[in-house]
N, C-alpha and C positions, 0 to 999 in steps of 0.2 A: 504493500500500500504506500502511495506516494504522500505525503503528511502536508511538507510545504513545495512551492515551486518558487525557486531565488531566478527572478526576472534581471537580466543587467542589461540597460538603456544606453541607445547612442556611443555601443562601444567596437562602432564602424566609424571613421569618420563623415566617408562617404554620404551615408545613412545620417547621420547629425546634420548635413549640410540639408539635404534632398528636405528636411521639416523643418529647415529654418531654425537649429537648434545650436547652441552652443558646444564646442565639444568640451567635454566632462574633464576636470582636474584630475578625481578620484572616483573610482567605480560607482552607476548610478543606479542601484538595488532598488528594485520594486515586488510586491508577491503576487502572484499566482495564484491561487486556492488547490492543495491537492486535487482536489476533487474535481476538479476542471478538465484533468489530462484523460485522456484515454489513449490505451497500448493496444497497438498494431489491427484497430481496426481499421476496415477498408472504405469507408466511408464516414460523413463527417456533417451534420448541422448547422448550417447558421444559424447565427443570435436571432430567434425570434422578434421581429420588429424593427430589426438595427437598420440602419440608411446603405451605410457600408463599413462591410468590416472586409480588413487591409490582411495580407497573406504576409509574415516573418519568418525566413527559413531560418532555423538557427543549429548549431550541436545543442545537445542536452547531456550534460553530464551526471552520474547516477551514483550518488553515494552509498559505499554499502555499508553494513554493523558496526566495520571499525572508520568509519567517517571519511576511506578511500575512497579514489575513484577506480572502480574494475567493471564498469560498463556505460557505454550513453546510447544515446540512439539521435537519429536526426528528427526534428520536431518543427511544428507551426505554431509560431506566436500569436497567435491569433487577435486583430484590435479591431475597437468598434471605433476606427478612425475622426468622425464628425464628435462622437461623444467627449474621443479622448480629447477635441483639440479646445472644445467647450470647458472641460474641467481644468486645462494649463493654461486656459486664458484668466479664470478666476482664482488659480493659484491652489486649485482641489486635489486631493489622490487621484489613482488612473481608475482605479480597482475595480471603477461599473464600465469600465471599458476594457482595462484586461483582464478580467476574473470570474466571466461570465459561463453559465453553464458550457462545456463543452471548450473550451476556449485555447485547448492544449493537444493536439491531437498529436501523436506521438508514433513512432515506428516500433518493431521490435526491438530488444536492443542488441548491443555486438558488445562485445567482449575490449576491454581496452587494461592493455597490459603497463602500460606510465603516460603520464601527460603527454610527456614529447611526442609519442607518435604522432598527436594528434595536432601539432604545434601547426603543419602545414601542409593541411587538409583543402582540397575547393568543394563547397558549397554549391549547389544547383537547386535551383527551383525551376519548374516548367509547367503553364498552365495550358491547358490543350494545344499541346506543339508547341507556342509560343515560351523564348527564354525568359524567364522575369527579373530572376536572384542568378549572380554567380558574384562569390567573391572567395577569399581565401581566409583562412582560421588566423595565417604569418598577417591579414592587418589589421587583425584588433589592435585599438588602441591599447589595453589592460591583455595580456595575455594570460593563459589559462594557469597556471600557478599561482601568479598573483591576484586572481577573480578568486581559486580558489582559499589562499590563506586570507585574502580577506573577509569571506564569507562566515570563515572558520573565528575568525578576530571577533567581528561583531554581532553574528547573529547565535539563536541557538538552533544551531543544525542538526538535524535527526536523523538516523537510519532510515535509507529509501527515499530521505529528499533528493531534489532535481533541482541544476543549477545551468538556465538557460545564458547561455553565452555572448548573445548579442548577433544582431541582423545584419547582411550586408546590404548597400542601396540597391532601390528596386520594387520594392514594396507597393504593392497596389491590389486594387478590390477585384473580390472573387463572389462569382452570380451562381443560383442554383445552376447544377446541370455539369460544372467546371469541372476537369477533368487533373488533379493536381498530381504532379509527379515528382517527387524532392528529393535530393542525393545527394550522400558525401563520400564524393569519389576515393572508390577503394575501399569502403567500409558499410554502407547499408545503400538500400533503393526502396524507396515506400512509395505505392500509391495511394490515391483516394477519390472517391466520389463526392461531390457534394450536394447536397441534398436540402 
């Protein structure tokens, strides 16, 4: 059971630019709701009522018992876009735009043997044929040991939490019917219906 999901924002440049956003000093941690992910199903809901909610290819990293990582899997950040830009214009949390039922759809996961392998990984999303997301794991700003000890520093991290890594630019809405294909080359291939 996944408990929390450790969301980290704008830590593509790329992606900080494309929303008009500032890039981050120090890691920009937001949550998830466990409850929100769902693993390696094949299809996937939109937010009920939402305007447009925005496709985030990201790694997902998968804490186990002893608070390592020895598996992730590739995942969709899933945002209610229009809500979220309403709540950072008023200065609010994201949480009714990222935390929403359904809102983590997730692959199977793979096996990962130390961080570095995964240091310089690319990224793919494709949405019926068409490319949306490519970028690589080598340009986060915050790289994956230090997302990780920081995570470890300030929050209280549980066995089976999930620590989303951050979007590369590209980002854009997904309509019933869409056909989503996301990969991290060398490592997993998930598809999905949406519905």
């Amino acid at each position: 059971m996944i408990r929390n999901i450790w969301a980290v924002g704008r830590n593509y440049a790329d992606h900080a630019k494309e929303l008009g956003n500032a890039v981050p000093t120090q890691p920009l941690i937001f949550l998830k709701a466990g409850s929100s992910a769902s693993i390696g199903a094949s299809s996937f809901l939109l937010h009920a009522g939402a305007i447009e909610i925005h496709h985030e290819i990201e790694l997902a990293l998968h804490f186990d018992a002893h608070l390592e990582v020895t598996s992730a899997f590739v995942a969709l950040d899933l945002t209610d876009r229009p809500t979220q830009l309403e709540l950072k214009g008023r200065g609010e949390p994201w949480t009714l735009a990222k935390s929403f039922k359904g809102s983590c759809p997730m692959s199977p996961a793979f096996k990962v043997g130390s961080l570095s392998e995964l240091a310089d990984l690319e990224l793919n999303l494709v949405v019926n044929g068409e490319k949306r997301q490519l970028g690589r794991t080598s340009q986060m700003i915050f790289g994956l040991e230090a997302l990780v000890a920081f995570v470890k520093e300030h929050f209280p991290l549980c066995p089976g939490d999930v620590l989303l890594t951050g979007t590369p630019s590209g980002v854009g809405p997904l309509r019933r019917g869409d056909h989503v294909l996301a990969e991290i080359t060398g490592k997993i291939r998930h598809e999905w219906s949406v519905v």
